[in-house]
C-alpha positions in Angstrom: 17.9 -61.9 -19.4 19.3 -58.6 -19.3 22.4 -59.0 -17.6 22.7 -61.5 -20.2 22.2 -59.2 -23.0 24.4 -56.7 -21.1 27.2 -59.6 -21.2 26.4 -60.2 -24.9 27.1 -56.4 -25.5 30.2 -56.5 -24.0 31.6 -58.9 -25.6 31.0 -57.5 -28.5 32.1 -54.2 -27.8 35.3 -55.9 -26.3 35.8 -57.8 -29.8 35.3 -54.9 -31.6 38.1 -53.3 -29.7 40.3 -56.2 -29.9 39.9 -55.7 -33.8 41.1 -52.5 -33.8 43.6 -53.0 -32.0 44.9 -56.3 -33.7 44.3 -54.6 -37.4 47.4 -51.8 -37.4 49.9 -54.7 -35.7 50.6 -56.7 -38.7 51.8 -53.5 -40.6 53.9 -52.3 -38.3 55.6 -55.6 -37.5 56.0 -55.8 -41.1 57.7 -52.6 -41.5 59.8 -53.1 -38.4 61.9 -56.1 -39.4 63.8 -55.9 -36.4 62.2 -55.5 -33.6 60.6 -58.7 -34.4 57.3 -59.1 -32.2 56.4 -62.9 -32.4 52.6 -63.2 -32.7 52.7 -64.9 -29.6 53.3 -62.0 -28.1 50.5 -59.4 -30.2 47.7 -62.2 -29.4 48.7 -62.3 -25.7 48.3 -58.5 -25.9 45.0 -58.9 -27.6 44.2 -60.9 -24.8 44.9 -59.2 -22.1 43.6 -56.1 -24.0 40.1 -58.6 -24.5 40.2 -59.0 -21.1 40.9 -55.7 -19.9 37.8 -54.8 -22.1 35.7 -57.1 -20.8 36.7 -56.3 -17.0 36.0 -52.3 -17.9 32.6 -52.9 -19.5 31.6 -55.7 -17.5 32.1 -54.1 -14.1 32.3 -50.3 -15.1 29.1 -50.0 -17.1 26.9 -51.0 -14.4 28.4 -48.3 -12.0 28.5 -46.1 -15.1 24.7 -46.5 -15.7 23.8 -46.1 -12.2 26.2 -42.5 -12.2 24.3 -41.5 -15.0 20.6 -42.7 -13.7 21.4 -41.0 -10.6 22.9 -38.0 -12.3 19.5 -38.0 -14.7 17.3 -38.2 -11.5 19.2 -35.7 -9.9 18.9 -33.2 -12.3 15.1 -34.0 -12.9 14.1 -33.5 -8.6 16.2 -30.1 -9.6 14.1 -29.4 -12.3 11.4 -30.5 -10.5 12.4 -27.9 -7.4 12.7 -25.0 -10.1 9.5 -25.7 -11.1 8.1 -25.6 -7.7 9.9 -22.3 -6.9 8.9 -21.0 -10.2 5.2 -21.8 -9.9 5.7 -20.4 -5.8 7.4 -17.1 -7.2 4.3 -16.8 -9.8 1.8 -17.4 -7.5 3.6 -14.8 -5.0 3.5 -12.3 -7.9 0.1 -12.8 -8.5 -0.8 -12.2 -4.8 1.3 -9.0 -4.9 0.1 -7.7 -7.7 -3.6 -8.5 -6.2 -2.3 -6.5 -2.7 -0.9 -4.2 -4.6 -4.6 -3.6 -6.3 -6.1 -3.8 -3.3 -3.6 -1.1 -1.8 -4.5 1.1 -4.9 -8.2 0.8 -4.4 -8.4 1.0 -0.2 -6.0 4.3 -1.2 -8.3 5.6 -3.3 -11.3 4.7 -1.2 -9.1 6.3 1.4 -9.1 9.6 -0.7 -12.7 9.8 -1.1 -13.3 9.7 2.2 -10.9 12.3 3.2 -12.3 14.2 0.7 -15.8 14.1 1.7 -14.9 14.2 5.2 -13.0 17.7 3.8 -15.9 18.7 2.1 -18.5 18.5 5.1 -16.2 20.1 7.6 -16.4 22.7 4.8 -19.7 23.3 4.6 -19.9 23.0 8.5 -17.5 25.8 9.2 -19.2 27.7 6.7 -22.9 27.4 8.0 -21.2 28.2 11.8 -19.7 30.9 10.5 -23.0 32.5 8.6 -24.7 31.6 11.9 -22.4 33.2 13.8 -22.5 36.6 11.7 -26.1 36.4 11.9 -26.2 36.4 15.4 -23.6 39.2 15.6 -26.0 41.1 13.2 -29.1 40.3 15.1 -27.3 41.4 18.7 -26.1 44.7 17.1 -29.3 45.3 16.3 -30.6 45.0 19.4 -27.7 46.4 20.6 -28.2 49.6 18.9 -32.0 49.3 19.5 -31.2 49.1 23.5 -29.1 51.9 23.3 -31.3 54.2 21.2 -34.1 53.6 23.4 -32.3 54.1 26.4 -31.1 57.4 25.3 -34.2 58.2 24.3 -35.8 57.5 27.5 -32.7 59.9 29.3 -33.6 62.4 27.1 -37.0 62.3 27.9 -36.1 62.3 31.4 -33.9 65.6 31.1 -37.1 67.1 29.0 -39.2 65.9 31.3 -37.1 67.3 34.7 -36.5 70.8 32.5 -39.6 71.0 31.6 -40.8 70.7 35.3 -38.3 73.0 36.9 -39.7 75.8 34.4 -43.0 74.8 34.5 -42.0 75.1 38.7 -40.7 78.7 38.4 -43.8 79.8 36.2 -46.1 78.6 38.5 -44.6 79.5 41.3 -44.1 82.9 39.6 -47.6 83.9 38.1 -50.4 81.5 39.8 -51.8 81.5 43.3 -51.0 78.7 45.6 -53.8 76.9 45.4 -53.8 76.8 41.1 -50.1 76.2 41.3 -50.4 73.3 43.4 -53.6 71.5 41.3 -51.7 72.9 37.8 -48.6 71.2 39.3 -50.0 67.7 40.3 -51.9 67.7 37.1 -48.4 68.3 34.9 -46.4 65.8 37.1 -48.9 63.0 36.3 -48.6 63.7 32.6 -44.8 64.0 32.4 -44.8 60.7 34.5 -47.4 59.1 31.7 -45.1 60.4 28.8 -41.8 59.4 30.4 -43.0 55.5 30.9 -42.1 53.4 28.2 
């Protein structure tokens, strides 16, 4: 049925053509007078012109339709492909600007904890150091205790030892042995009680 209605249509189309072909002949043969084209001749043209018609649209639109339907689904798997790679490229845009996000957040969580990793290293440097200076304060103290003490205790020695070697010469001086002997013993324990620590 439809290669018959496809015939139909070109038959039409090729008497159409013949038509307007055929309609400008009687004029000019009319004007010519002397080149005298028989009719014979203008319908064998319009003929072979029928024919040629018929051959074109008989045999041509077939391959014509099937340049054009394979042209038309051509360009529809390409529009179909540039959808796809459209659609891909959104879809990669929306993951990069998701990584990019997650970049912006994992540097920012990145920043805190540098920051409070900063901010105890701070503090710890800072309580060493106090520590540290309180220690130094507390040994100077002793320090300078120890050393106060021990002079004290050499000068208390030298009193002690000056002491003796007058208290020696007085005695040895002014009392009789015996008295010397019990005075000394008695002043050598004291000195020895005073000089302990």
């Amino acid at each position: 049925m439809r290669a018959r209605h496809s015939i139909l249509r070109a038959a039409a189309a090729a008497a159409a053509l013949s038509t307007v072909a055929l309609l400008p002949m009687p004029a000019l043969s009319a004007e010519g007078g002397q080149g005298g084209g028989s009719w014979l001749s203008l319908l064998l043209f319009a003929i072979n012109f029928g024919l040629f018609a018929f051959v074109v649209v008989y045999f041509a639109a077939p391959l014509t339709r099937k340049f054009f339907a394979d042209r038309a689904s051509g360009i529809r798997a390409t529009l179909s492909r540039a959808d796809d790679a459209h659609r891909e490229a959104l879809e990669r845009a929306t993951q990069a600007a998701a990584r990019l996000a997650g970049l912006a957040e994992e540097k920012a969580r990145m920043e805190r904890e540098f920051n409070d990793e900063t901010a105890y290293q701070v503090r710890r440097i800072r309580e060493i150091a106090r520590s540290g200076a309180e220690r130094i304060g507390r040994d100077a103290e002793l320090t300078a205790a120890a050393i106060a003490e021990e002079a004290q205790r050499r000068l208390r020695l030298g009193l002690a030892a000056a002491a003796a070697t007058m208290a020696r010469e007085l005695i040895s001086r002014d009392f009789a042995p015996a008295d010397q002997g019990r005075l000394l013993e008695s002043f050598v324990d004291r000195l020895s009680q005073e000089a302990a620590p």
